[in-house]
N, C-alpha and C positions, 0 to 999 in steps of 0.2 A: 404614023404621025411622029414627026421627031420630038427630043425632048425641047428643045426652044421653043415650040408651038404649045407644047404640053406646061412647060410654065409661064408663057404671057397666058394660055387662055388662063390657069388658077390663079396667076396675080391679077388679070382682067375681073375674074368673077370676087375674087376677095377685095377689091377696089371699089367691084359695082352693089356690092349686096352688104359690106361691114361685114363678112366673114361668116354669116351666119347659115346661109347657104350651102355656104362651101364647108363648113364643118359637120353640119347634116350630112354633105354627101360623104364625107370623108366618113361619117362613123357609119352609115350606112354599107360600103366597100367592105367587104371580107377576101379579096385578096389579099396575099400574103399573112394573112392571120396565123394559118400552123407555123412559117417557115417564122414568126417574130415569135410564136411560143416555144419551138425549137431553141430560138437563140438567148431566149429568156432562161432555160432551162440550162440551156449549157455554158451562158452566163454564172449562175448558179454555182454549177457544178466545180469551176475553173477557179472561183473565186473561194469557194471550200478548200479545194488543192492548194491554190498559194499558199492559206492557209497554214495548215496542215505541213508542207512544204516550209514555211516559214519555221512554225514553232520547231522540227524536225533540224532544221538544219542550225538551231541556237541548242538542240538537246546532243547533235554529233560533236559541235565545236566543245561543251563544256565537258563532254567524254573524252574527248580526244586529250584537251587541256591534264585533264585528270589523271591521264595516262599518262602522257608526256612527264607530268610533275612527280609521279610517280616511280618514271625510269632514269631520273635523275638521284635518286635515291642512292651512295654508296654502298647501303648493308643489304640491299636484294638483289 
């Protein structure tokens, strides 16, 4: 079945029924359940990193700063 057939019939049935039908069936459906728990998880995980990544790269800048002001120093 192509997908153009695959969404007039779910805009047909969400048109013919107010949705309620088709939301049953939708939560009924366990395909792709692991692969949206996967991407939930690794959502997660990447969003930690920035994180992490973020605070990390404002703690190298104010080192860096540190030093640099540092090596401007005449008496060391």
């Amino acid at each position: 079945m192509t997908v153009l057939k695959k969404t007039r019939r779910w805009v047909g049935a969400l048109a013919r029924t107010g949705g309620a039908a088709l939301a049953a069936r939708f939560h009924r459906n366990e395909r792709g359940a692991a692969m949206l728990e996967y991407t939930l998880v690794f959502g997660v995980i990447a969003l930690m990193l920035m994180a992490l990544f973020y605070r990390m790269f404002h703690v190298l800048t104010d080192y860096f700063g540190m030093i640099a002001f540092f090596v401007t120093w005449p008496f060391i």
